[in-house]
C-alpha positions as CSV (number, residue, x, y, z in Angstrom):
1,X,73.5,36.0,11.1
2,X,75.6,38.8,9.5
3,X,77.9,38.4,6.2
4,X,81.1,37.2,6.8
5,X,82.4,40.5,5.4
6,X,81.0,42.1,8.2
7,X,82.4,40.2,11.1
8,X,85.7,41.1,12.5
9,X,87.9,38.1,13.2
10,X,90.4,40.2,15.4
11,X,87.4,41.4,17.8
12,X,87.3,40.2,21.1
13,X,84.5,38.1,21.9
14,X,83.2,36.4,25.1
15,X,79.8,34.6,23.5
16,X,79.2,33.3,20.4
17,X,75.7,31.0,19.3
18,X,76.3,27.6,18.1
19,X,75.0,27.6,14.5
20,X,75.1,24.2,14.0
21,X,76.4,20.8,15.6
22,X,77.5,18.1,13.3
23,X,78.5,14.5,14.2
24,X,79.5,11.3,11.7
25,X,80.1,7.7,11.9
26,X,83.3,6.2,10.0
27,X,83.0,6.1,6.5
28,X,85.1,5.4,3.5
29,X,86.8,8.5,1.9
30,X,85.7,8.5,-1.7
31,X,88.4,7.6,-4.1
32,X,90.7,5.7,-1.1
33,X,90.0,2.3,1.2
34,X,90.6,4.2,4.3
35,X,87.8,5.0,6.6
36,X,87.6,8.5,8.0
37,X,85.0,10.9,10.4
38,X,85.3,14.3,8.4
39,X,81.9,14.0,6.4
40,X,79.9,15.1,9.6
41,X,76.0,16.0,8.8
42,X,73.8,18.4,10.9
43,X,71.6,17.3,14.3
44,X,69.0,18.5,15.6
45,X,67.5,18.5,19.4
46,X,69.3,18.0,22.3
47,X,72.2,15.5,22.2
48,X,74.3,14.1,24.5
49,X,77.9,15.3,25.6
50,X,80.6,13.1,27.5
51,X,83.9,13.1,27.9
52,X,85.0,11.9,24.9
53,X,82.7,14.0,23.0
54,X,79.4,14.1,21.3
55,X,76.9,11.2,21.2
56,X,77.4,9.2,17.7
57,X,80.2,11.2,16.5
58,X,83.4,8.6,15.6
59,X,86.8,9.2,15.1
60,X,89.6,8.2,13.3
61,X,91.5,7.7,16.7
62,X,94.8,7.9,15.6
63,X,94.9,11.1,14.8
64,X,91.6,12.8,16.0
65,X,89.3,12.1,19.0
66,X,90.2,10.9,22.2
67,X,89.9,13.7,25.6
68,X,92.1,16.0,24.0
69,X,90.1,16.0,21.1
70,X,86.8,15.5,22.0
71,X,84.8,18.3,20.1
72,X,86.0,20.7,16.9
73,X,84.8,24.1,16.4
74,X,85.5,26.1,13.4
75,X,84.3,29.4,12.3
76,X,82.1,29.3,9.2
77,X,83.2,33.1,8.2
78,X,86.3,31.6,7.0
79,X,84.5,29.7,4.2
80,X,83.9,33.3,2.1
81,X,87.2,33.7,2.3
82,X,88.4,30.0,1.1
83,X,85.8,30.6,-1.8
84,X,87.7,33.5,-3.2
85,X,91.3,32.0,-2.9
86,X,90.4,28.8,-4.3
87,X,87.7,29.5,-6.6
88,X,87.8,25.8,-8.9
89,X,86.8,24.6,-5.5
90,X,84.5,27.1,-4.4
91,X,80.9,24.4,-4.0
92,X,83.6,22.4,-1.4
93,X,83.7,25.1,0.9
94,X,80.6,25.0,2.8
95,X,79.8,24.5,6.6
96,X,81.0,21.1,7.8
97,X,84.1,21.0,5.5
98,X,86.4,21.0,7.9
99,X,84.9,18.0,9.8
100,X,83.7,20.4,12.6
101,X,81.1,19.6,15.6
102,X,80.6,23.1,16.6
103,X,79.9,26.1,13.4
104,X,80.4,29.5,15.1
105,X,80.5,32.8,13.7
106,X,82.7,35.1,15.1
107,X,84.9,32.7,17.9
108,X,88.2,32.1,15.9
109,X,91.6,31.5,15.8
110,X,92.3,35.2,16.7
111,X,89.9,35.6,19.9
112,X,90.1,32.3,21.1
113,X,92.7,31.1,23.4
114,X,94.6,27.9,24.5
115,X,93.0,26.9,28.3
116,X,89.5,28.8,27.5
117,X,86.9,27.3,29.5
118,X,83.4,28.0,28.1
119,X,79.8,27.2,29.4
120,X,77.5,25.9,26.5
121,X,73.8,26.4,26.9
122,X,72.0,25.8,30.1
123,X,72.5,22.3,30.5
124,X,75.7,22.8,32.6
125,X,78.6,22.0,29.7
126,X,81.8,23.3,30.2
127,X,84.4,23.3,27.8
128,X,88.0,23.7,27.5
129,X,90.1,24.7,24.7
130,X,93.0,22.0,24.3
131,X,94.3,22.4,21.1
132,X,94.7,23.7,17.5
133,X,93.8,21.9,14.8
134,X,96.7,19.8,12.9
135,X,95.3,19.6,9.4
136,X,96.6,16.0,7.5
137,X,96.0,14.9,3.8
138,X,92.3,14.1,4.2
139,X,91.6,18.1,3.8
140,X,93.6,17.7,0.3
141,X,91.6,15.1,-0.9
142,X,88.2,16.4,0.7
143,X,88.8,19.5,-1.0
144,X,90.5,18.4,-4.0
145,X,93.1,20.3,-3.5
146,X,97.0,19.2,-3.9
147,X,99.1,20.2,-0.3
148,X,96.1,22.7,0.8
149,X,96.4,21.6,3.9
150,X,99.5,23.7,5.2
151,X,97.2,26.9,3.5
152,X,95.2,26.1,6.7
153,X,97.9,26.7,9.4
154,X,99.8,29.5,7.9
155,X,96.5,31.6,7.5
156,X,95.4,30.4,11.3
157,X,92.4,28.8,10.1
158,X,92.1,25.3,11.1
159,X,89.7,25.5,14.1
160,X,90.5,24.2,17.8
161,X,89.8,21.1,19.8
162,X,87.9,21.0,22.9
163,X,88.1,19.2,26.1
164,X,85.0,18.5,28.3
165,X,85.2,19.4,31.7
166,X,81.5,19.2,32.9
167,X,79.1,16.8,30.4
168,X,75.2,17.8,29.8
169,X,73.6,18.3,26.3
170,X,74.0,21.0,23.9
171,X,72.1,21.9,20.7
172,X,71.8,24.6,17.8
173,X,71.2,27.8,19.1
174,X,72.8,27.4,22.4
175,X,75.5,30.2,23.0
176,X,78.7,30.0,24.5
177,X,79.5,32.0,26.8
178,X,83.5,32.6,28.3
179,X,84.1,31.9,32.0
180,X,87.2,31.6,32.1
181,X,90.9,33.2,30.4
182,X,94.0,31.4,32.1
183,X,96.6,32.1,29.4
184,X,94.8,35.6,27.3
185,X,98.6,36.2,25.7
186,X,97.9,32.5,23.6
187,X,95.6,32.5,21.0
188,X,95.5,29.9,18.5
189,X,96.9,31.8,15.8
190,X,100.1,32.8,17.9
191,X,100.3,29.0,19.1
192,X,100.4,28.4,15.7
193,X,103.0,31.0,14.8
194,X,105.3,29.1,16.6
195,X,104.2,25.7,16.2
196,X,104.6,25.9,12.5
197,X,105.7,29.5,11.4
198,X,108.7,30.2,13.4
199,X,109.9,27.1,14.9
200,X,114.2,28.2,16.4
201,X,112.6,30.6,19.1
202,X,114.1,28.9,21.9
203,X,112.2,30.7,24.3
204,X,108.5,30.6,23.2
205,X,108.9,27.3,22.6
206,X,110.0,26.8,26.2
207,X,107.0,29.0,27.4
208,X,104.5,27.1,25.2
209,X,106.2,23.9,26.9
210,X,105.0,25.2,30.3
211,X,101.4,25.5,29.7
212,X,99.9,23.0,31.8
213,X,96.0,23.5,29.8
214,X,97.4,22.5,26.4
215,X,97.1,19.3,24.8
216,X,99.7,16.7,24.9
217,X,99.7,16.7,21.5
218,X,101.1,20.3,21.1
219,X,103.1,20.3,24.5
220,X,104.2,17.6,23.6
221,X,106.1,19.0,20.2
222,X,107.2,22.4,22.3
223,X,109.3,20.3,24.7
224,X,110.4,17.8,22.0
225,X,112.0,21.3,19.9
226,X,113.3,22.7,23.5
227,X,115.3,18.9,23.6
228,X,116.5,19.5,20.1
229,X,117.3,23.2,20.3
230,X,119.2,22.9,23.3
231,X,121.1,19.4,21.5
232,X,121.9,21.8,18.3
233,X,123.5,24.6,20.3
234,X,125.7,21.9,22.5
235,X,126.8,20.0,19.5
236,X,127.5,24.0,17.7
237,X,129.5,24.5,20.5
238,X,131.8,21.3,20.7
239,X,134.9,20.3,19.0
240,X,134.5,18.9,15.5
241,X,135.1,15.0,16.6
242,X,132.3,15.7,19.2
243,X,130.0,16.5,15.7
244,X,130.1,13.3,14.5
245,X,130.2,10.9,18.0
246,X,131.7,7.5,17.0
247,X,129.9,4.9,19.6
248,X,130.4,1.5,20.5
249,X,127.9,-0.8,19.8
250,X,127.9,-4.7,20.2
251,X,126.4,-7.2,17.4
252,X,124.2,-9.0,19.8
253,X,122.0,-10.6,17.0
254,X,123.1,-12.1,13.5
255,X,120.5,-14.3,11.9
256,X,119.7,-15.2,8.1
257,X,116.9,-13.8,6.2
258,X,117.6,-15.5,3.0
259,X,120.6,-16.9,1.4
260,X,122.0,-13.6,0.3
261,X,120.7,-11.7,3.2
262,X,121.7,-11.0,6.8
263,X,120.0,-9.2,9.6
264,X,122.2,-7.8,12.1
265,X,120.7,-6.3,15.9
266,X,123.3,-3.5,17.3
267,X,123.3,-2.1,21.0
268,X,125.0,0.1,22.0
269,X,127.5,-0.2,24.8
270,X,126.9,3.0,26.4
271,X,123.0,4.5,26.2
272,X,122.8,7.9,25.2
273,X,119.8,9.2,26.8
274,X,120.0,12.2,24.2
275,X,119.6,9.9,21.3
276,X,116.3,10.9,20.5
277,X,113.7,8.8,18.1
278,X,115.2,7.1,15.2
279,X,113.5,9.0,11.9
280,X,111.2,6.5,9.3
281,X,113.8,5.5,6.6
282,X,117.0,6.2,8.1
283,X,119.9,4.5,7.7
284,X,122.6,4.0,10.3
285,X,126.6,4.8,9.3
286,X,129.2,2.1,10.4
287,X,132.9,2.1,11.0
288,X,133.7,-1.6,10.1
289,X,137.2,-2.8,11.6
290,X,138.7,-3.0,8.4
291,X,138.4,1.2,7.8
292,X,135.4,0.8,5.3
293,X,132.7,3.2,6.1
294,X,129.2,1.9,5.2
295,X,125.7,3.4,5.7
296,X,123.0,0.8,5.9
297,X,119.0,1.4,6.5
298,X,118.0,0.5,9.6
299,X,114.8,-1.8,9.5
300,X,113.5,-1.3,13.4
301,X,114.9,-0.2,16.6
302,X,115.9,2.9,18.5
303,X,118.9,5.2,18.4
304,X,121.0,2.3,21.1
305,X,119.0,-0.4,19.8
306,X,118.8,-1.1,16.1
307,X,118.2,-4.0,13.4
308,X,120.2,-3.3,9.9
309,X,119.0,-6.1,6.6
310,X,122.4,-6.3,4.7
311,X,122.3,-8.0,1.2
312,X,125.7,-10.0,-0.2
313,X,126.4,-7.4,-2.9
314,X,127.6,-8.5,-6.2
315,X,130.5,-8.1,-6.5
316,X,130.9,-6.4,-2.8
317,X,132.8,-2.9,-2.1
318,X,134.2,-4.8,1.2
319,X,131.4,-3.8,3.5
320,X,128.7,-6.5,2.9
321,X,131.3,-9.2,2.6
322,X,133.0,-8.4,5.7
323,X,129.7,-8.3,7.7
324,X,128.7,-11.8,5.8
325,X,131.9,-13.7,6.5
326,X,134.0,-11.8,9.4
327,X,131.7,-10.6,11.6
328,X,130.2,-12.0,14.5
329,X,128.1,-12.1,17.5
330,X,129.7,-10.1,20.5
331,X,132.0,-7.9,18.0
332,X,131.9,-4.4,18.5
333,X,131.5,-1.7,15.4
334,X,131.4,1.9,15.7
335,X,128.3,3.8,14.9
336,X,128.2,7.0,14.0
337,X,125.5,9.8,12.3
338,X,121.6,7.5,12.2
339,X,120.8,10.3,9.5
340,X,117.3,9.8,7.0
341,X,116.6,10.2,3.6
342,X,113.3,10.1,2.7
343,X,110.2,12.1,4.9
344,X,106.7,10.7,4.9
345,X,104.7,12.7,2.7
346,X,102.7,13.9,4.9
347,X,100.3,15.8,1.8
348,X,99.8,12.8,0.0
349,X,96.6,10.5,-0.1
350,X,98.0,7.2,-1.2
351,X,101.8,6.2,-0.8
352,X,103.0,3.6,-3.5
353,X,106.0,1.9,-2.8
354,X,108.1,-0.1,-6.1
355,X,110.4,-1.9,-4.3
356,X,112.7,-4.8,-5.3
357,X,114.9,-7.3,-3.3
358,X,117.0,-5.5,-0.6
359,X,115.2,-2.8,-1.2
360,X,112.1,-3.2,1.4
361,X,114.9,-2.3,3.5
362,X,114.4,1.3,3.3
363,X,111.1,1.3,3.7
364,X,109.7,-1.4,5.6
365,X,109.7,0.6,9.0
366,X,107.6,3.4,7.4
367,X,105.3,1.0,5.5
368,X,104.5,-0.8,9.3
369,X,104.0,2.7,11.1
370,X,101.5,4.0,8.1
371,X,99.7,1.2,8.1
372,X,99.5,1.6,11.7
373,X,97.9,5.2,11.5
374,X,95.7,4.4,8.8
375,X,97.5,6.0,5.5
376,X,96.6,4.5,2.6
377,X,99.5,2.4,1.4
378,X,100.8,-0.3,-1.6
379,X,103.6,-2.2,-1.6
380,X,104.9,-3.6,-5.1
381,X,107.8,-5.7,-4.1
382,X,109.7,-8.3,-6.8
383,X,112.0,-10.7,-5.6
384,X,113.7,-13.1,-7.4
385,X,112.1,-16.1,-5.7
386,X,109.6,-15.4,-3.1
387,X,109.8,-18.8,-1.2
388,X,113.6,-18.5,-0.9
389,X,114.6,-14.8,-1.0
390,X,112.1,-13.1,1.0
391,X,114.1,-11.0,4.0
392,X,111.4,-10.2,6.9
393,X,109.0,-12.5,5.7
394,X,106.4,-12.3,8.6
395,X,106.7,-8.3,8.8
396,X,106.0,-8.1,5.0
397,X,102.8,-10.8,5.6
398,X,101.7,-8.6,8.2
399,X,100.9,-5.6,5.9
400,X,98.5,-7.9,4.2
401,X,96.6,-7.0,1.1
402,X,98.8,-4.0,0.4
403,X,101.5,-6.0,-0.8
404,X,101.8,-6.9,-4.2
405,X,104.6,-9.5,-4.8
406,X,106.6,-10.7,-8.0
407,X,107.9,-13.9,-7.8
408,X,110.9,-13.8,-10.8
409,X,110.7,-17.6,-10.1
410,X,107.9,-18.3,-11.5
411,X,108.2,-15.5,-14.5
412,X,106.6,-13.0,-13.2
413,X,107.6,-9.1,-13.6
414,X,106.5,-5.7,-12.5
415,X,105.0,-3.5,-14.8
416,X,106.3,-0.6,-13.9
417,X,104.8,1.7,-16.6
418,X,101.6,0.4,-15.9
419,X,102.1,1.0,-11.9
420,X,102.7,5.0,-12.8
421,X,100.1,4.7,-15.5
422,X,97.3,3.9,-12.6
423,X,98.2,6.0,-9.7
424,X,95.2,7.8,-7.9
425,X,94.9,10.9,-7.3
426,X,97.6,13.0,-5.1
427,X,99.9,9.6,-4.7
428,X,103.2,10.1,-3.9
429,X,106.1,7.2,-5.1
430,X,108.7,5.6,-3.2
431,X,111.1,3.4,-4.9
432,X,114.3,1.4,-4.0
433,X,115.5,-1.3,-5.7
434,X,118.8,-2.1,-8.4
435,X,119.5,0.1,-11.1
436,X,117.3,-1.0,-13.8
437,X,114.4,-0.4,-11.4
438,X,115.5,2.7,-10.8
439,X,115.9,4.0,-14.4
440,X,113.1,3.1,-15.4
441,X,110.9,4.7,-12.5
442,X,112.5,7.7,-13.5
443,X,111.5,7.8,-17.0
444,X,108.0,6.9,-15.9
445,X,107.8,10.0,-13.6
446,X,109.3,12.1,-15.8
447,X,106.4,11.2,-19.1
448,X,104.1,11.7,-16.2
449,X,105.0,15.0,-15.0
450,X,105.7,14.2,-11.8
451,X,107.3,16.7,-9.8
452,X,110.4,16.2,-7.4
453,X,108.3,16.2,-4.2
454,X,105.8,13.7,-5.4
455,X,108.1,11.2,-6.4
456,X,111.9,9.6,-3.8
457,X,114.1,7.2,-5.1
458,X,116.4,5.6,-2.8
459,X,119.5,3.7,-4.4
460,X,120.9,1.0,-2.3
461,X,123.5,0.7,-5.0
462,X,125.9,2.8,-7.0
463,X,128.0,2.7,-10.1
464,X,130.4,5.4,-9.0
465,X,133.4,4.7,-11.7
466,X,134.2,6.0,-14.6
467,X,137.1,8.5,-16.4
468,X,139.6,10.0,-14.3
469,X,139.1,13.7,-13.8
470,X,141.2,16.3,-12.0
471,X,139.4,18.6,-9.3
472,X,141.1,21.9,-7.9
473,X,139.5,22.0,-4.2
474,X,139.6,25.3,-1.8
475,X,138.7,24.8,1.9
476,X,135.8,27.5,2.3
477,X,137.4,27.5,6.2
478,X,140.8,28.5,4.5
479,X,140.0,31.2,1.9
480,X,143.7,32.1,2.2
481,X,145.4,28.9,1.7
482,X,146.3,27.9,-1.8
483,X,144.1,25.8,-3.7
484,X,144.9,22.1,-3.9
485,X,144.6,20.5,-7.2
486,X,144.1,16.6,-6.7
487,X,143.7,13.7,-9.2
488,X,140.6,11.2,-9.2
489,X,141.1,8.0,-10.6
490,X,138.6,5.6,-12.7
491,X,137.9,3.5,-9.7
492,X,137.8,6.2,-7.1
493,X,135.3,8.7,-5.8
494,X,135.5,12.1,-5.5
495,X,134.6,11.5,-1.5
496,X,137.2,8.9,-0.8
497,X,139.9,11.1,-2.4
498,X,138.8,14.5,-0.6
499,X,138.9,11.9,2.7
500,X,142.5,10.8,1.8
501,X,143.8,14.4,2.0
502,X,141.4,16.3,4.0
503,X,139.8,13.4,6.5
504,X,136.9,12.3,7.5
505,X,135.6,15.6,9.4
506,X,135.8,17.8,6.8
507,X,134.0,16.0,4.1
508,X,130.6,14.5,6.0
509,X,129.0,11.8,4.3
510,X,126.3,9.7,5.3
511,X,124.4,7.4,2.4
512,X,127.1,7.1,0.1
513,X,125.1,5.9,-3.3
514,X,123.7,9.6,-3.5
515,X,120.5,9.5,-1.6
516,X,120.7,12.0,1.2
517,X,122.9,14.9,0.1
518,X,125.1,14.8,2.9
519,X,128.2,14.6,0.9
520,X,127.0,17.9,-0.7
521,X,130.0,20.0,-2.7
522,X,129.7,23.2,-4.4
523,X,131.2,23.4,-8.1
524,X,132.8,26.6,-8.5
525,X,133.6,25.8,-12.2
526,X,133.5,22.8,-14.8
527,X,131.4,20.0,-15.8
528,X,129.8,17.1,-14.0
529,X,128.5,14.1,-14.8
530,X,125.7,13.8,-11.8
531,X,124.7,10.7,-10.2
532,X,122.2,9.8,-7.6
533,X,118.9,11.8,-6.7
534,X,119.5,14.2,-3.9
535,X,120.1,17.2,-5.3
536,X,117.4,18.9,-7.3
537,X,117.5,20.2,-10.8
538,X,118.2,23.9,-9.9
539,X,120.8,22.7,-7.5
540,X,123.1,21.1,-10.4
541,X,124.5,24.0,-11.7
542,X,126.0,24.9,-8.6
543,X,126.7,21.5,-6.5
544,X,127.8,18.1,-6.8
545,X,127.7,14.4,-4.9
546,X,131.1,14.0,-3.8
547,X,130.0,9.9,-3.2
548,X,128.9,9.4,-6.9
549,X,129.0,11.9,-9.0
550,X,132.3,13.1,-11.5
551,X,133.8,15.8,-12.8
552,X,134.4,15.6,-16.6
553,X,138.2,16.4,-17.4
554,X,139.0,19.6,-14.8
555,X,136.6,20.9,-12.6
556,X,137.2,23.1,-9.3
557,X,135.0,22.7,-5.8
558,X,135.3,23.9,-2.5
559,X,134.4,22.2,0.5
């Protein structure tokens, strides 16, 4: 075998030997509960190859496996290379790191193309390549490494899947020889240029939606960002009502959780067949009859079909008591932007949720779907009295042991300190619940050292009052008309006075307790008092939350 310094990765190559194969059974991933197939150890003789794969090799099916996925092959010249960039891990680099069946030397993500069929030995295997590999978090926590994964995709070095077309046996030392090129312009690293590097090239994407050889997996993403592309550019080009679609939708369900809680099931009238998949912890925005806009996180559905959990709020803004006493079965509300504010970290090992009350709203849908594809999860959820006040009790008893509850009825309190104190290793913190909650979270993460993208708080409540302050407010579409200079009183927003002169269009909002950003302004001079958590540090010298945050005596935006 010749160094890896010596082997050009950009060389064509039409046979390669099979160094190694390597299979595994499922086995716990040390430091987390979750089971996984990445610690796969050499074999020797001849062994068996069907369909799905090699013979004793398991899979975490969600993600890997399956006819797609039936084989991995990785180059092991890459390892030098990851020695030298990450040197504290250097002893973690070594053949079989990467959870692959197949160790080759010089086939790689440069000479190796989507559709390749290959002959393995002389036991009549034939091969096809399906797909690129989509590194997850176990490759962080294999190597030790904090978000290495993505490292793995923008260098092109995350090995391929392979289909089988033919089954035999294979062993080490067999060599693989290319019979076939369908698509020779498609390697793995250009797939992966577009798949992850440059993602708005409408027509590559539409080209790699076309190849009929790839996996479903990746075809499956190409003609997903075709949809989207094609939505973005209608919606660029219609009128500014057509930006924000008001639709009908009927409340066909309302049923009590608890005392204090409601959950309400919406369908829309009309189905809008380019509504798309509703995002993990969105939230829906409502046009109640009585002019109140209202955003409220939608706990399951789709995008014409959708279940909101609304709590009585003490005292109410308007929203929550309307829906509580007014509204009704076979009403009709308009819906508007389904927006989200959180995104699954997809880097982290475990996801730690500190909830409390109305709360689980927010995150009940993604605790469901990652228990579902085997992320390591825990819920901490306090209520004030579990037997009485529990919204969605048999979805919450479904997530079993992950939940950890607090009864306040029976004196019991979440330790919050103590829940930051013990977090594992690359966790990443989600936490919704009433302001006290909050605060304190945010002094725990902060003594920690937690960084913005480790840790997302989602308010489902917001003290938006305080001294009146006057804001001078230019139109960044009207650099020529004179500035405006409007007053804010001590029980109004920023947002609902920028609304009152300018409208609804041209000040967007979506959360409105300073989650999502939406409501975005940029501060072109004075102080402000910031509220909320969506914008980050750097961002605060330069931009406010029109929905919660003030200005402190004269300040001057634009919008």
């Amino acid at each position: 075998m010749a160094p890896a310094s010596e082997i050009d990765l950009f060389a064509p190559v039409e046979r390669d030997i099979v160094l190694e194969i390597r299979t595994s059974k499922m086995k716990t991933m040390p430091g987390l509960k979750i089971e996984t197939g990445i610690d796969k150890r050499i074999r020797f003789g001849r062994i068996p190859v069907s369909l799905i794969g090699l013979d004793a090799d398991e899979h975490d099916l969600v993600f890997h496996g399956g006819r797609d996925k039936a084989i991995h092959g990785y180059c092991c010249s890459h390892y030098p290379t990851w020695q030298k960039e990450f040197p504290d891990a250097a002893t973690r680099f070594d053949r079989g790191g990467f959870g692959e069946n197949f160790v080759t030397e010089r086939m790689n993500e440069r000479n190796v193309c989507i559709g390749d069929i290959v002959s393995v030995g002389n036991d009549g295997v034939l091969l096809q390549v399906s797909l690129p590999r989509q590194p997850c978090f176990k490759l962080n926590h294999r190597f030790q490494l904090k978000n290495f994964a993505p490292n793995t995709y923008k260098t092109s070095r995350t090995g391929w899947y392979y289909r089988v077309l033919h089954e035999g046996t294979v062993q080490a030392g067999d060599e693989i020889r290319l019979v076939q090129r369908k698509w020779p312009k498609w390697t793995i690293e250009r797939v992966q240029e577009y798949l992850h590097r440059t993602l708005d090239d409408a027509a590559m994407n539409e080209e790699l939606a076309a190849i009929a050889d790839m996996g479903d997996e990746s075809r499956n993403a190409f003609e997903k960002r075709v949809e989207k592309l094609k939505a973005k550019q209608k919606r660029a080009a219609g009128t500014e009502e057509e930006k924000e679609r008001w639709r009908d939708f009927k409340i066909i369900e309302k049923k009590t959780q608890t005392p204090r809680i409601l959950s309400f099931v919406l369908e829309a009238m009309k189905q809008n067949p380019e509504a798309g998949d509703v995002q993990l912890g969105s939230h829906a925005r409502l046009k109640l009859p009585n002019g109140l806009l209202r955003s409220y996180s939608i706990v399951s559905g789709n995008p014409d079909r959708f279940e909101l959990g609304i709590a009585l709020e003490e005292p109410s803004r308007g929203g929550s008591a309307y829906l509580h006493s007014t509204a009704k079965e076979g009403d009709i509300i308009q819906v508007g932007r389904v927006t989200a504010d959180v995104k699954p970290a997809g880097a982290a090992s475990n996801h730690v949720f500190i909830v409390g009350g109305i709360g689980i709203t927010a995150f009940l849908s993604m605790l469901e779907m990652y228990q579902k594809i085997h992320w390591e999860a825990t819920l901490h959820f306090a209520l004030r009295d579990a037997a009485n006040d529990m919204p969605f009790r048999s979805r919450i008893e479904a997530l079993g042991d992950s939940v950890r509850l607090y009864d306040g009825s029976k004196g019991q309190r979440m330790d919050i300190p103590a829940i930051f104190a013990g977090l594992s290793w690359n966790s990443h913190v989600y936490v919704c619940g009433p302001t006290r909650m909050m605060d304190q979270a945010i002094l725990e993460s902060k003594k920690r050292g937690l960084g913005e993208d480790e840790v997302h708080f989602e308010a489902f409540g917001a003290d938006t009052t305080g001294d009146p302050f006057e804001v001078e407010v230019k139109s960044a579409r009207e650099r020529k008309k004179k500035s405006e200079v409007l007053q804010v009183g001590a029980e109004e927003t920023l947002l609902e006075v920028l609304r009152k002169h300018f409208g609804d269009d041209d000040v967007p909002s979506s959360c409105e307790v300073g989650n999502c950003g939406t409501c975005k302004v940029v501060v072109r001079s004075g102080r402000v008092e910031h509220r909320g958590t969506a914008l980050l540090d750097e961002e605060k010298d330069e931009a406010m939350l029109s929905c919660v945050s003030r200005g402190i005596g004269r300040i001057a935006i634009e919008i």
